[in-house]
PDB file as gemmi writes it, atoms N, CA and C in Angstrom:
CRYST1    1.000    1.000    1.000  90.00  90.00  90.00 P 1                      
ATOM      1  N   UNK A   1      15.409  -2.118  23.009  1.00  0.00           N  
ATOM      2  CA  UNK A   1      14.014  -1.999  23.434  1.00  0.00           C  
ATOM      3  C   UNK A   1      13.376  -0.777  22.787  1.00  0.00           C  
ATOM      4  N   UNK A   2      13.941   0.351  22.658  1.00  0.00           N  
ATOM      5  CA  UNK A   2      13.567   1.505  22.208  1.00  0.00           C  
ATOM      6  C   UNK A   2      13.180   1.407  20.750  1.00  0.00           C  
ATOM      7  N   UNK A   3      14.127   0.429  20.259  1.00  0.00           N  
ATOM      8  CA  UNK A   3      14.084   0.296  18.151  1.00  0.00           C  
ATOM      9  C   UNK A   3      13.052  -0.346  17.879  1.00  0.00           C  
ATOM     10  N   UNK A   4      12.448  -1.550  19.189  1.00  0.00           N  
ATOM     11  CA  UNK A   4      11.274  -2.167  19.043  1.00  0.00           C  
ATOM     12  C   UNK A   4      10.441  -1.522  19.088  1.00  0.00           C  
ATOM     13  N   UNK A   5      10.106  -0.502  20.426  1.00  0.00           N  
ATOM     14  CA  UNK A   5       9.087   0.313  20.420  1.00  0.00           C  
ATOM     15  C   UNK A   5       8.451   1.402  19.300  1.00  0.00           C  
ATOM     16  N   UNK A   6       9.557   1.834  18.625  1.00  0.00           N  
ATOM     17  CA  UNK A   6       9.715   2.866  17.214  1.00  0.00           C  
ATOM     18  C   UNK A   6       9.189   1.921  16.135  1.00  0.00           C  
ATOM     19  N   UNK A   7       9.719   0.995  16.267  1.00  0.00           N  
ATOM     20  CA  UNK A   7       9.190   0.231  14.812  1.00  0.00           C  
ATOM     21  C   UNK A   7       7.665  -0.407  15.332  1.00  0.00           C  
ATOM     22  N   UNK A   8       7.335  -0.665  16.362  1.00  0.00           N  
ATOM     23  CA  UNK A   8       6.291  -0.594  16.517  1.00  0.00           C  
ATOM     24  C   UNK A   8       5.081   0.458  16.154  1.00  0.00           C  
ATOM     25  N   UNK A   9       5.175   1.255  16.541  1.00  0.00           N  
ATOM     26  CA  UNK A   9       4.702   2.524  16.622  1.00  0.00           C  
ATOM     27  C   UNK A   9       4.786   3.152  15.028  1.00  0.00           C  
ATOM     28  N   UNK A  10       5.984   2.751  14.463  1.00  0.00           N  
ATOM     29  CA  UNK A  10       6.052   2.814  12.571  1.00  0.00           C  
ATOM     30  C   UNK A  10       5.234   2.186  11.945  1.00  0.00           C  
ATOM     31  N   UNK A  11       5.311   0.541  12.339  1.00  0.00           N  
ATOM     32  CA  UNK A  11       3.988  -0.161  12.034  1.00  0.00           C  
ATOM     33  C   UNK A  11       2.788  -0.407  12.093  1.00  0.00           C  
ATOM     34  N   UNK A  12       2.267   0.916  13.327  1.00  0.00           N  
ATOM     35  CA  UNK A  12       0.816   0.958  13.606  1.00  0.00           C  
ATOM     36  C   UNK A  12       0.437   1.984  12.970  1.00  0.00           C  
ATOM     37  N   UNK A  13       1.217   3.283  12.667  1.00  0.00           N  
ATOM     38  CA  UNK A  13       1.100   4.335  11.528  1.00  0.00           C  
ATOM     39  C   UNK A  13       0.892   3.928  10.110  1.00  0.00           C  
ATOM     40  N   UNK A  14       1.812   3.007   9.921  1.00  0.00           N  
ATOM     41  CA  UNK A  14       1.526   2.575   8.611  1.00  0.00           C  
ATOM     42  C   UNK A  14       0.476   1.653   8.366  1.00  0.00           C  
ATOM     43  N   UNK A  15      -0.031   0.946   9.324  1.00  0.00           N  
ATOM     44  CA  UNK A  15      -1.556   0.003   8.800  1.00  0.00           C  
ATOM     45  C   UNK A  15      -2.581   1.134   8.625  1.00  0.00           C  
ATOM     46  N   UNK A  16      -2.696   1.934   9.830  1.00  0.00           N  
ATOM     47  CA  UNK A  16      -3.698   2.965  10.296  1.00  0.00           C  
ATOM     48  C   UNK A  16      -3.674   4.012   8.785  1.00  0.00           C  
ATOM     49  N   UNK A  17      -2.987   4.509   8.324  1.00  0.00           N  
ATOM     50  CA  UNK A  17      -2.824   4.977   6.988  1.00  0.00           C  
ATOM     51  C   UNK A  17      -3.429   4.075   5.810  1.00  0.00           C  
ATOM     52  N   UNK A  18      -2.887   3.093   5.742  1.00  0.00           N  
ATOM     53  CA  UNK A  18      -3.198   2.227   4.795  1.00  0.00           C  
ATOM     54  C   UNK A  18      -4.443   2.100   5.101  1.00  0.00           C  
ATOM     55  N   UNK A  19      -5.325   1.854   5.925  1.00  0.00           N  
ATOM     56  CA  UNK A  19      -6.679   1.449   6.428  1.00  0.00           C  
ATOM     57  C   UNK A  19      -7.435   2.868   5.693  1.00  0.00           C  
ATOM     58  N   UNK A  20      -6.554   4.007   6.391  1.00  0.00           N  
ATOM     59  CA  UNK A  20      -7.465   5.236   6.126  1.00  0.00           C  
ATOM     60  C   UNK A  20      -7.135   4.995   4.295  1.00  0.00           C  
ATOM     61  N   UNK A  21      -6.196   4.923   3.952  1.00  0.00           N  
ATOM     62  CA  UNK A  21      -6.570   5.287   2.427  1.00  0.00           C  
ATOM     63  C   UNK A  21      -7.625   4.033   1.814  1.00  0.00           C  
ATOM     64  N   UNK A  22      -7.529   3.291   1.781  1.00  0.00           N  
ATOM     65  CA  UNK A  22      -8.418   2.200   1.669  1.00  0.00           C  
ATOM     66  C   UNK A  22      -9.896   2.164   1.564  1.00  0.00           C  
ATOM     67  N   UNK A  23      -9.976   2.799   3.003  1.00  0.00           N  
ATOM     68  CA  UNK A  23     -11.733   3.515   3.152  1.00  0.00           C  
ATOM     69  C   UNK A  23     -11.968   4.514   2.081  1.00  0.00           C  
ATOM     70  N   UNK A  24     -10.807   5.390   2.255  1.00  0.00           N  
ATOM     71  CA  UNK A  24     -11.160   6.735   1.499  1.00  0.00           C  
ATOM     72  C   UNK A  24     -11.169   5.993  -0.398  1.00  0.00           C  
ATOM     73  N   UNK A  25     -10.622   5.319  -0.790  1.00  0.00           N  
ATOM     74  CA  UNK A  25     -10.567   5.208  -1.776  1.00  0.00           C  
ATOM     75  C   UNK A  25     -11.816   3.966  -2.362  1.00  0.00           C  
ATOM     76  N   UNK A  26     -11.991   3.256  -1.532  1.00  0.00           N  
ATOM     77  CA  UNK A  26     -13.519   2.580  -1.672  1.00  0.00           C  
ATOM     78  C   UNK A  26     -14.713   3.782  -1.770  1.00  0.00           C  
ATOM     79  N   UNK A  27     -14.416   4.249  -1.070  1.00  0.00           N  
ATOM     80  CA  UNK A  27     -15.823   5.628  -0.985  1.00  0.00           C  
ATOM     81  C   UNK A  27     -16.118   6.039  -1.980  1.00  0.00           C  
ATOM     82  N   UNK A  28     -15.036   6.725  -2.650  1.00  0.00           N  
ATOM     83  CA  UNK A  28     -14.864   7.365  -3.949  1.00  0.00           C  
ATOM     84  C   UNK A  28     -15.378   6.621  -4.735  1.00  0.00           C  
ATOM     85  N   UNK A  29     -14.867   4.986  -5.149  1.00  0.00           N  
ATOM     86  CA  UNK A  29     -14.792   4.303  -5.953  1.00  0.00           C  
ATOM     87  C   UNK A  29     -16.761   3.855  -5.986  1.00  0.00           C  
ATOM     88  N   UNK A  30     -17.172   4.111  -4.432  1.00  0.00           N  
ATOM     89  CA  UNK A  30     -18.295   3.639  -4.524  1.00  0.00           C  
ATOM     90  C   UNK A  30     -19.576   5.017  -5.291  1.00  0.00           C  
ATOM     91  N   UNK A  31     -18.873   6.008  -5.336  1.00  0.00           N  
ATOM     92  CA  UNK A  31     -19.736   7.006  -5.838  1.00  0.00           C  
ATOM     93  C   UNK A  31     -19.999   6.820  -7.087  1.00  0.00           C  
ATOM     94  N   UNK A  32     -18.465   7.125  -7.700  1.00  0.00           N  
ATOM     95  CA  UNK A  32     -18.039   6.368  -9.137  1.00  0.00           C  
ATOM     96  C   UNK A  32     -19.179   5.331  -9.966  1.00  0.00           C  
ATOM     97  N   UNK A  33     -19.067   4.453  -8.883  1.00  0.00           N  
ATOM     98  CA  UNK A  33     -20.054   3.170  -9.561  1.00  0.00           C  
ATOM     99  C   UNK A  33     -21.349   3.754  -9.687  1.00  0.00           C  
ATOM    100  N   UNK A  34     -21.968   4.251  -8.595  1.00  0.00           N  
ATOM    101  CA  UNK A  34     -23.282   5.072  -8.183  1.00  0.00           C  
ATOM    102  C   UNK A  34     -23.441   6.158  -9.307  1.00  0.00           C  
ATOM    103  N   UNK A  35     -22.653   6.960  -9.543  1.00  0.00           N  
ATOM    104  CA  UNK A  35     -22.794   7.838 -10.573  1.00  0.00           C  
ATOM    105  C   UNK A  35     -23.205   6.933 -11.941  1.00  0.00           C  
ATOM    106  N   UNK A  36     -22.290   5.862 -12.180  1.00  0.00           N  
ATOM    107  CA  UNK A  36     -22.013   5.683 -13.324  1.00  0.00           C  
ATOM    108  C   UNK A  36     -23.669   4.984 -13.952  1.00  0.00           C  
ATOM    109  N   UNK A  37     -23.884   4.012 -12.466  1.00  0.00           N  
ATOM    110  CA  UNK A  37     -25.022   3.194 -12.640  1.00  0.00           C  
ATOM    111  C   UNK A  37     -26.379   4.201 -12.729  1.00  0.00           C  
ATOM    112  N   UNK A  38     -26.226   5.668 -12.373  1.00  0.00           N  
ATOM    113  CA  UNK A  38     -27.381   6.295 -12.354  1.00  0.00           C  
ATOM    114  C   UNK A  38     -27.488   7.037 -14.180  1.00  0.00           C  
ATOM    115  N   UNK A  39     -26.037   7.101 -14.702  1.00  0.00           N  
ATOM    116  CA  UNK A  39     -25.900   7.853 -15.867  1.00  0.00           C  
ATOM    117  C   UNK A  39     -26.705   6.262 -16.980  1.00  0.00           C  
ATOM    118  N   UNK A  40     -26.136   5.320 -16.592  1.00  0.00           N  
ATOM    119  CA  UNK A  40     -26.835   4.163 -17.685  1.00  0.00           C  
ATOM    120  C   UNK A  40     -28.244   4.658 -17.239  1.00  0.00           C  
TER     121      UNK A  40                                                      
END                                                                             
């Protein structure tokens, strides 16, 4: 019961991460474009 709960709790860290990098790396990516489209 305990190995379930841990790997649970492993697997909600790891979406929640993945989610956060995701956002964070769209953001960026969306400046990027924004920059790029303001330099044309």
């Amino acid at each position: 019961m305990e190995y379930a709960l841990l790997g649970g709790m492993i697997f909600l860290v790891a979406v929640g991460s993945i989610r956060y990098y995701v956002s964070r790396v769209s953001v960026v990516y969306g400046d990027i474009t924004a920059a790029v489209t303001q330099g044309n």
